[in-house]
C-alpha positions as CSV (number, residue, x, y, z in Angstrom):
1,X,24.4,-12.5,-15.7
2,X,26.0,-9.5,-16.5
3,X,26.9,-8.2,-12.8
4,X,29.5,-10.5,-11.4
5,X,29.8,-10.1,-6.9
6,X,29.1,-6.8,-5.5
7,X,30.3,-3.4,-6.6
8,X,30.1,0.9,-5.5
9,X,28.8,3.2,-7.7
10,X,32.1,5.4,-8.2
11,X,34.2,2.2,-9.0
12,X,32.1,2.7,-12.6
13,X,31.4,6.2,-13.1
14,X,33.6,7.5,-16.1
15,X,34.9,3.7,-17.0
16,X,35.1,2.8,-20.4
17,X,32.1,1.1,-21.8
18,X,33.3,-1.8,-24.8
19,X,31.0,-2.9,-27.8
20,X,31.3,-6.7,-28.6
21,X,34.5,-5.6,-30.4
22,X,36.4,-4.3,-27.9
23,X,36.1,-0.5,-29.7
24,X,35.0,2.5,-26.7
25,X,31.4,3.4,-27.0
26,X,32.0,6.0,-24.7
27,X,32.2,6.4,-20.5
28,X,29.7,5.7,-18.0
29,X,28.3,8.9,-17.2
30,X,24.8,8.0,-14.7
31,X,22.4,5.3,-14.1
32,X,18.7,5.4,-14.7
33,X,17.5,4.0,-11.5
34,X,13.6,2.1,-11.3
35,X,11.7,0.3,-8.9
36,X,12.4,-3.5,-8.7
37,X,11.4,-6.3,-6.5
38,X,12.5,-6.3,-3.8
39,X,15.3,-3.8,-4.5
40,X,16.0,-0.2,-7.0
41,X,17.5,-1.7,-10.1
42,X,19.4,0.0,-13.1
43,X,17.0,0.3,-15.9
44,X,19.6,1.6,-18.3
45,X,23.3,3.2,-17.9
46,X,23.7,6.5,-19.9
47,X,27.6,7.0,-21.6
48,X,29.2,10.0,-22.5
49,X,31.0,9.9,-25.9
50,X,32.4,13.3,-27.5
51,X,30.0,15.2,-25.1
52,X,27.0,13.3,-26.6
53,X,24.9,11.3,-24.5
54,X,23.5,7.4,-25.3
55,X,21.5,5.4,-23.6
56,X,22.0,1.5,-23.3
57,X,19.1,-0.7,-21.4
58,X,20.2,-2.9,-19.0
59,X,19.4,-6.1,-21.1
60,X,22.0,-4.8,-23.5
61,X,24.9,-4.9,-21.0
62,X,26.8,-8.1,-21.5
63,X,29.5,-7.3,-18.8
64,X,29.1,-5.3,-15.5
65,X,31.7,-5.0,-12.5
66,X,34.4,-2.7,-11.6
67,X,36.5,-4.3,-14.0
68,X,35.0,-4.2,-17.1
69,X,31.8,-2.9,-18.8
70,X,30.8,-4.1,-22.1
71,X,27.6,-4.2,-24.2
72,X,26.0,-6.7,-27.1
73,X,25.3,-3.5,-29.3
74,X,28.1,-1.8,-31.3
75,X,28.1,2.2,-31.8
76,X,25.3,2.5,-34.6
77,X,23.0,0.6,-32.1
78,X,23.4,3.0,-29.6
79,X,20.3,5.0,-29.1
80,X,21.5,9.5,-28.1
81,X,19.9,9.8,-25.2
82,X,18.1,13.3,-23.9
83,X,17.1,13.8,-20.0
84,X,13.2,13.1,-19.1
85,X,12.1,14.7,-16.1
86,X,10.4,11.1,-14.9
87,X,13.9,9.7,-14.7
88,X,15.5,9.3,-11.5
89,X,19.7,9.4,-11.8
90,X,22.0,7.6,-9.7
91,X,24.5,10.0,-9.6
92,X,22.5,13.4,-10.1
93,X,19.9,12.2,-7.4
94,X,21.4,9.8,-5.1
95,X,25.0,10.9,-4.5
96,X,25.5,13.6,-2.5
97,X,22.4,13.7,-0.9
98,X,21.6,13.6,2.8
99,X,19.8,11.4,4.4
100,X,18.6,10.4,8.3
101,X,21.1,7.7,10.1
102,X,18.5,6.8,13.2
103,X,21.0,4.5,14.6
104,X,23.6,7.1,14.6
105,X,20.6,10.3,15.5
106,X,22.4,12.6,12.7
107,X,22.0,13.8,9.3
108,X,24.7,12.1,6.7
109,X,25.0,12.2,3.4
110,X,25.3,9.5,0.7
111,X,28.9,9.3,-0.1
112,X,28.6,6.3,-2.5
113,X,26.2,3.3,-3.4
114,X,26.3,-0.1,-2.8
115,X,25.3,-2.7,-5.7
116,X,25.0,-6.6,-6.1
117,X,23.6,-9.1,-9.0
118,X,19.9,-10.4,-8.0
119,X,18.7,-12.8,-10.6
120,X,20.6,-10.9,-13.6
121,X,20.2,-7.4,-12.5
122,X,21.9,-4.6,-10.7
123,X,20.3,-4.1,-7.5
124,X,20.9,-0.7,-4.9
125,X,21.0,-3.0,-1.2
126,X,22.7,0.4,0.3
127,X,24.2,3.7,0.9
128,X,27.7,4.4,1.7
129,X,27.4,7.5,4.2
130,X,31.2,6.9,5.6
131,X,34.5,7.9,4.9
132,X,35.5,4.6,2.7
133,X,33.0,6.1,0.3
134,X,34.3,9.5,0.2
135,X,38.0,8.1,0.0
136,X,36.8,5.8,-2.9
137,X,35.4,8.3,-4.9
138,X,38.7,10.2,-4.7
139,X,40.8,7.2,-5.8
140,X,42.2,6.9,-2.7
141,X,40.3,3.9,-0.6
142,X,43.2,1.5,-1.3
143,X,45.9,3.5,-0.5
144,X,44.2,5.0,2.8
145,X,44.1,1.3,3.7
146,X,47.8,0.6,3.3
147,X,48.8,3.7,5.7
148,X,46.4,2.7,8.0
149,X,47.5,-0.8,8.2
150,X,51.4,0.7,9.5
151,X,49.3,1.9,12.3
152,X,47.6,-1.0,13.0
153,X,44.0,0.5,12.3
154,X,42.1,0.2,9.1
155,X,38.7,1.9,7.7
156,X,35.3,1.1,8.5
157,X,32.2,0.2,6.4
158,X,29.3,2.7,7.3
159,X,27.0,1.3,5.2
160,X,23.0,1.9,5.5
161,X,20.8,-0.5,3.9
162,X,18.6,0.2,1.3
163,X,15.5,-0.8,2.9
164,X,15.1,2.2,4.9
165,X,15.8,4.3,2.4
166,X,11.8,5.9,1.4
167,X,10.7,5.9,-2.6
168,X,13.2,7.9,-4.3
169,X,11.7,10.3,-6.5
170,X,13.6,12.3,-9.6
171,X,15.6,15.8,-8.5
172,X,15.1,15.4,-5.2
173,X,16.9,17.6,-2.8
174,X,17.4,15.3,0.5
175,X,16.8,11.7,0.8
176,X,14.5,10.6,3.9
177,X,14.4,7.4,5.4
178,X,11.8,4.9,6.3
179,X,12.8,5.0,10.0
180,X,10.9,2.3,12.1
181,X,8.8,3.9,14.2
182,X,10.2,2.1,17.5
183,X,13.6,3.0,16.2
184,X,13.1,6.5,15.5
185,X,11.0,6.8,19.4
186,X,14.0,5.2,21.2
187,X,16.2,8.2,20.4
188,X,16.3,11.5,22.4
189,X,14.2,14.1,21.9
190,X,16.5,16.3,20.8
191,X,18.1,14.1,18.3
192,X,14.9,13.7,16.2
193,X,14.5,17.7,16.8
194,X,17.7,18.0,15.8
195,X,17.4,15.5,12.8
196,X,14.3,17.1,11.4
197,X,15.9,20.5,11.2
198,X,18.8,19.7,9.2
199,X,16.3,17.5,6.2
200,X,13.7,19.3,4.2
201,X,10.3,20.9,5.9
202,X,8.5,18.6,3.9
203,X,10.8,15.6,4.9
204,X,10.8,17.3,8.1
205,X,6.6,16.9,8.5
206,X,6.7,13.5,7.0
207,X,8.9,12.1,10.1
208,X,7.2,14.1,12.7
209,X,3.8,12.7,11.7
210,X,5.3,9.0,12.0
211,X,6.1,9.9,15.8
212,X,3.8,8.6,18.6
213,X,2.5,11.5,20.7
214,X,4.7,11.4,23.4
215,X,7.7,11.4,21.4
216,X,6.4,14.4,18.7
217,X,5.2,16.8,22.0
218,X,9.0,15.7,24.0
219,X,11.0,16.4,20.1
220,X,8.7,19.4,19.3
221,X,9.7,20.9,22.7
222,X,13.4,20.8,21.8
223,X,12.6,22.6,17.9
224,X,13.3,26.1,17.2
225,X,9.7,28.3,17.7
226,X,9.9,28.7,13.5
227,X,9.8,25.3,13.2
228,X,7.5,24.5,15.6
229,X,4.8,26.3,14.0
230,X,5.6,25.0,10.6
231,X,5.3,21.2,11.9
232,X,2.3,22.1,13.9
233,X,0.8,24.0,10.8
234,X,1.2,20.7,8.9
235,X,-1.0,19.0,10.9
236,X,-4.4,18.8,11.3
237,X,-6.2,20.3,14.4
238,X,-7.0,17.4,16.3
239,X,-3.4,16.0,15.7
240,X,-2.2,19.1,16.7
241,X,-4.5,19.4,19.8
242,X,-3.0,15.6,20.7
243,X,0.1,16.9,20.5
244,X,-0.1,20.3,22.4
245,X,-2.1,18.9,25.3
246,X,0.7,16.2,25.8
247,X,3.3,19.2,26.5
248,X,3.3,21.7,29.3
249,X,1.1,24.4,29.5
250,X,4.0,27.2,29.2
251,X,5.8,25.3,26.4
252,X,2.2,24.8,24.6
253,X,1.5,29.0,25.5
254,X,4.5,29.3,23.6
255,X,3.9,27.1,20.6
256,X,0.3,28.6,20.4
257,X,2.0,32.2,20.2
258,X,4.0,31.7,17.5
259,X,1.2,30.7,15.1
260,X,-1.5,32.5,13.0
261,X,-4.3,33.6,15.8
262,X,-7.0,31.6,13.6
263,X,-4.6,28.4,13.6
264,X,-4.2,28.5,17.7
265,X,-7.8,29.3,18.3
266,X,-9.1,26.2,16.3
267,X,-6.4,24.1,17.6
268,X,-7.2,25.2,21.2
269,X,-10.8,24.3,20.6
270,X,-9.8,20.6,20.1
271,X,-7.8,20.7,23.7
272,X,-9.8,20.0,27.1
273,X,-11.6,23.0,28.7
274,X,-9.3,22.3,32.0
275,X,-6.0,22.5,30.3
276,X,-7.5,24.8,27.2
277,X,-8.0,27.1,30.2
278,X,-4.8,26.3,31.8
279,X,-2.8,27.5,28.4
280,X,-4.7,30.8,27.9
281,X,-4.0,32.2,31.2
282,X,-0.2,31.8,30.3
283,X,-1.0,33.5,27.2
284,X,-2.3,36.4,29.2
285,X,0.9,37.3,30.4
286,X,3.3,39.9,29.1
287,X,6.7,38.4,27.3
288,X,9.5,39.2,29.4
289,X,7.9,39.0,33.0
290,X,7.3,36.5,34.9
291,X,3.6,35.7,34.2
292,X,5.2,35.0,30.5
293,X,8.2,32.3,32.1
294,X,5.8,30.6,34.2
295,X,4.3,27.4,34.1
296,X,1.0,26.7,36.2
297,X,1.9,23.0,36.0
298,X,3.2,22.6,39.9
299,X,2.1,20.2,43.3
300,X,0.4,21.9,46.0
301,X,-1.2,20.3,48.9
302,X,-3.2,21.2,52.1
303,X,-0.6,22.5,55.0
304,X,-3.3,19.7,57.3
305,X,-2.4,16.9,55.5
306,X,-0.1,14.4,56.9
307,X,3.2,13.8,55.6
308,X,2.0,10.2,54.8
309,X,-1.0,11.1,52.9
310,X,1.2,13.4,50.8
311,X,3.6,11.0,49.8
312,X,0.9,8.8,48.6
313,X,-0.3,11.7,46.7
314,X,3.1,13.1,45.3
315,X,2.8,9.1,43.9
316,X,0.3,9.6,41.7
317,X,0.2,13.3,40.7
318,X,4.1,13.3,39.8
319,X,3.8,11.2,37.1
320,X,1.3,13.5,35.6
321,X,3.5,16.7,36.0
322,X,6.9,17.4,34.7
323,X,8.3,20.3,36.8
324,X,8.6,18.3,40.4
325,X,10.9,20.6,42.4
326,X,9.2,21.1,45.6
327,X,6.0,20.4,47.0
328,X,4.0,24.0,47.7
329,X,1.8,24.3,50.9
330,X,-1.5,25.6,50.6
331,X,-4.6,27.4,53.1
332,X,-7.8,26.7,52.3
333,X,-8.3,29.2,50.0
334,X,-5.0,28.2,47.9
335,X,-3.0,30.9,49.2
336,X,1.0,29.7,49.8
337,X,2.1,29.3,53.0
338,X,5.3,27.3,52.8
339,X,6.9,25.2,50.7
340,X,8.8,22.0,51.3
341,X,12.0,20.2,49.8
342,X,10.8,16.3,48.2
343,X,14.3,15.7,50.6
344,X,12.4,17.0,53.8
345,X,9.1,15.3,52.5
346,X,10.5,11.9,52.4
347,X,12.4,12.1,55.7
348,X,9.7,13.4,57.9
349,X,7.8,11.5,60.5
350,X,4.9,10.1,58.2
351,X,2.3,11.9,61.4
352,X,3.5,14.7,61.2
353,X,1.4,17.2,59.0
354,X,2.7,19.7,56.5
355,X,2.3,22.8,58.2
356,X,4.7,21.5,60.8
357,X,8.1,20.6,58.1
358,X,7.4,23.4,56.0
359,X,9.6,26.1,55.4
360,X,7.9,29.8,56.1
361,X,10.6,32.0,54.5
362,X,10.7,31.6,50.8
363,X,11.1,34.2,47.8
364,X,7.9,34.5,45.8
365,X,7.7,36.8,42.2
366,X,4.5,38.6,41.1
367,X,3.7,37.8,37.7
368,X,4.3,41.3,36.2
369,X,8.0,40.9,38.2
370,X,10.5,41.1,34.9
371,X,12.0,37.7,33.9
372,X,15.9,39.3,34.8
373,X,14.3,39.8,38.6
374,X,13.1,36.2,38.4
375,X,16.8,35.1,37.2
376,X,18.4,36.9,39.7
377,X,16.6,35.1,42.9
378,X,16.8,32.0,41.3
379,X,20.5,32.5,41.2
380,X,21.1,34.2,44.7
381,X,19.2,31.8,46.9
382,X,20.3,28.4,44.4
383,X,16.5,27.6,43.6
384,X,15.4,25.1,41.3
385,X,11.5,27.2,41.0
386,X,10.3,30.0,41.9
387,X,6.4,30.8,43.3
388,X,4.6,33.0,41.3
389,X,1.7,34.5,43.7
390,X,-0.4,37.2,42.9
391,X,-1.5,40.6,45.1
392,X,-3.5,38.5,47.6
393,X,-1.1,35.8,48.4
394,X,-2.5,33.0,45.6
395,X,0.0,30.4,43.7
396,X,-0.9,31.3,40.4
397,X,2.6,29.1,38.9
398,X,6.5,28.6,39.1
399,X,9.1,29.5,36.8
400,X,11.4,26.8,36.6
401,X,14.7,27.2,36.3
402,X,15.5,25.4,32.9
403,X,13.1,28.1,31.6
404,X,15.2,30.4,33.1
405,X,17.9,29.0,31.4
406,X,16.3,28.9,28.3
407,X,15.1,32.4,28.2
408,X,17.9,34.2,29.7
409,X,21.2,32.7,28.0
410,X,20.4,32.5,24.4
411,X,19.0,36.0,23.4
412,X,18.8,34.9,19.5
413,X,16.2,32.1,20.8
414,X,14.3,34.2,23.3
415,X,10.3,33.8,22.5
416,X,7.7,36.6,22.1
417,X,4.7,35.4,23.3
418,X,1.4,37.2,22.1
419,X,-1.9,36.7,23.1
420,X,-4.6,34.7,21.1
C-alpha cells in the first residue's frame, strides 16, 4: 500500500522521487488525475529530471507520503513523458482554481488538496480553500502554528470535501461545485447572484439552471442587466417564461429590454396574456420617467368597502404581490381617491369603510414625470411609493422606493429600457 495516512498536495510537489536503490529519479512535478470509485485517484505522478519529464503509473510507486517517495523501477525503466490534452493535472488544473463554497455564499479558490490511501490508491476526499493551505504551500504552516500558539489561537482547517466538487475536466478555468439544490436555495438571493458572477458564464448557467423558480427569478433580480440576459439567453423559452413571470412586472420589463427583440418576443409568448400584458405596458414607457420606474404590481380596493372586508382581502392578495406599502383607494371607475397606511388599516374600526380612514391629500406623478421628480417627492414627504396616475385621474402603477434607490444612486447600473 504505497500511501501510508493522509497527506496535501504541496507537502510532495518538487520532493525527491527514489528508485529501489536509493539513486534520484528526479522531482515530483504533477499528478495525472482519473476517475475512481468512489473518489479522483492518481493514475500516474509525472517527475522532473534535468528539465525532462517521465511518467511513473501509480502501480509503480512503492512509497507515497510526505516523507518519502520511491518507485519499483530504476532510471532506464522510466518512460519521458509528453502532455496529452485528455489528461487532467493536479497541479496545472486543480490548484489555483476557484471554486463555489455554498456554505460560506462566496467564491474561493483551491489553495491545496487533500489525499488519503483507499484500498492501495491515492484518493482526492477534498480541497483546501483556507489559509493553512496557502501557508503550507509557502513552507510556512508549522511555523505559523508556533506563533500562533504564544497567542493562544491556532489555524483552522477550511477544507471542502470532494464530493461536491463537479467532474473535473482537463485546462479548465474555474472549478464548479455540485451544490445541493436545498443548499444552494437556503442562501440569499444575492449570494447566489453574487456567486454566479464571480465563476465562469458557462459555470455561471449551469448553477442557475439547478435553481428552483423562485430562487432563479429572486437571484436573477439581484444580477447585473448583462448577466441577466446571458443567463436568460441560456435558457429555453418556456424556462425563461417560468422564470420571468415569477418576478415583478417592472423588474421583468427590464430583463425583457436588455435582450435581442426576437428573444423577448418569443419568451413573452410563453407568459400569461394577463401578466404578458402587464409587462408590455411597462415597456411602453420612456427610460428615465416615471412610466419607466414603475411597477403596476400594487393593492387597490373599493373606497365602499369595509375596513374588515379589506383586511381579509389584503390576506390573500399580499402574498401574491411584493411591493405592499399602502393600500390605494379606488371609485368605480379605478380612479384614486385616497390612499391609506397598512398602520391606519389595521387599527380602524373593522365597520368603518375605506372612504371614511383614507387620506385625501397625497402626491401622485404622471408617468412621463422624470425619474429625478419622482426621487425628489419621495424624499421630501418620507414615502415608501409613489401613485402613478394618468391625465384623468387612473392608477396606472407606483414607483417604489427601492427602485428609486436603485435607479438614482448607482449611475454605472442605471437601465435603458427599450421597447419590444
Amino acid at each position: 500500500m504505497p500511501l501510508f495516512g493522509e497527506l496535501f498536495l504541496s507537502e510532495v510537489i518538487k520532493k525527491p522521487v527514489f528508485d529501489p536503490k536509493g539513486e534520484v529519479l528526479g522531482k515530483m512535478k504533477d499528478a495525472i488525475v482519473i476517475k475512481g470509485d468512489p473518489l479522483p485517484k492518481i493514475a500516474a505522478i509525472i517527475i522532473d529530471r534535468k528539465k525532462q519529464l517521465y511518467r511513473i503509473k501509480w502501480e509503480d510507486i512503492n512509497i507515497f507520503n510526505k516523507r518519502i517517495i520511491s518507485s519499483y523501477l530504476n532510471a532506464d525503466s522510466v518512460r519521458s513523458h509528453e502532455f496529452n490534452e485528455d489528461d487532467l493535472l493536479a497541479v496545472r488544473d486543480i490548484l489555483d482554481k476557484q471554486i463555489v463554497d455554498a456554505n460560506g455564499a462566496k467564491v474561493v479558490r483551491v489553495n491545496d488538496i487533500k489525499l488519503e490511501g483507499y484500498e492501495g490508491e491515492a484518493v482526492f476526499v477534498a480541497v483546501d480553500v483556507g489559509m493553512r493551505g496557502i501557508l503550507r504551500r509557502l513552507g510556512l504552516e508549522r511555523g505559523s502554528e508556533e506563533f500562533l500558539r504564544l497567542f493562544n489561537s491556532s489555524l483552522h482547517f477550511n477544507l471542502i470535501s470532494w464530493n461536491y466538487i463537479q467532474h473535473l475536466k482537463p485546462k479548465l478555468k474555474t472549478i464548479a461545485l455540485t451544490v445541493p439544490r436545498q443548499m444552494l436555495s437556503e442562501l440569499h438571493p444575492a449570494d447566489i447572484a453574487d456567486i454566479i458572477s464571480q465563476i465562469s458564464r458557462d459555470e455561471g448557467a449551469h448553477l442557475f439552471k439547478d435553481l428552483d423558480i423562485e430562487t432563479a427569478a429572486e437571484a436573477l433580480s439581484e444580477m447585473e442587466p448583462d448577466m441577466q440576459a446571458d443567463i436568460i439567453n441560456s435558457l429555453e423559452p418556456e424556462k425563461a417564461a417560468d422564470i420571468i413571470e415569477e418576478m415583478p412586472p417592472d423588474e421583468a420589463a427590464d430583463v425583457l429590454s436588455d435582450l435581442p427583440t426576437e428573444k423577448a418576443k418569443e419568451i413573452l409568448e410563453h407568459i400569461e396574456k394577463e401578466e404578458a400584458e402587464d409587462i408590455q405596458e411597462l415597456l411602453g414607457h420612456e427610460e428615465d420617467t416615471a412610466g419607466g420606474l414603475m411597477t403596476n404590481e400594487f393593492l387597490a380596493y373599493r373606497y365602499d368597502i369595509s375596513v374588515k372586508e379589506a383586511i381579509e382581502k389584503f390576506r390573500k392578495d399580499a402574498e401574491e404581490s411584493e411591493n405592499v406599502y399602502y393600500i390605494y383607494v379606488i371609485d368605480d371607475q379605478e380612479k384614486l381617491l385616497g390612499v391609506t397606511s397598512l398602520r391606519e388599516l389595521l387599527i380602524a374600526e373593522p365597520d368603518k369603510k375605506l372612504s371614511e380612514i383614507m387620506e385625501l391629500k397625497m402626491k401622485t406623478v404622471t408617468p412621463d414625470a422624470d425619474e429625478m421628480v419622482a426621487a425628489e417627492i419621495i424624499s421630501k414627504y418620507n414615502l415608501l411609493a409613489l401613485p402613478v396616475i394618468d391625465g384623468e385621474g387612473y392608477l396606472l402603477g407606483i414607483v417604489a422606493i427601492d427602485d428609486i434607490l436603485d435607479r438614482v444612486l448607482p449611475p454605472a447600473a442605471k437601465r435603458h429600457r427599450r421597447k419590444v
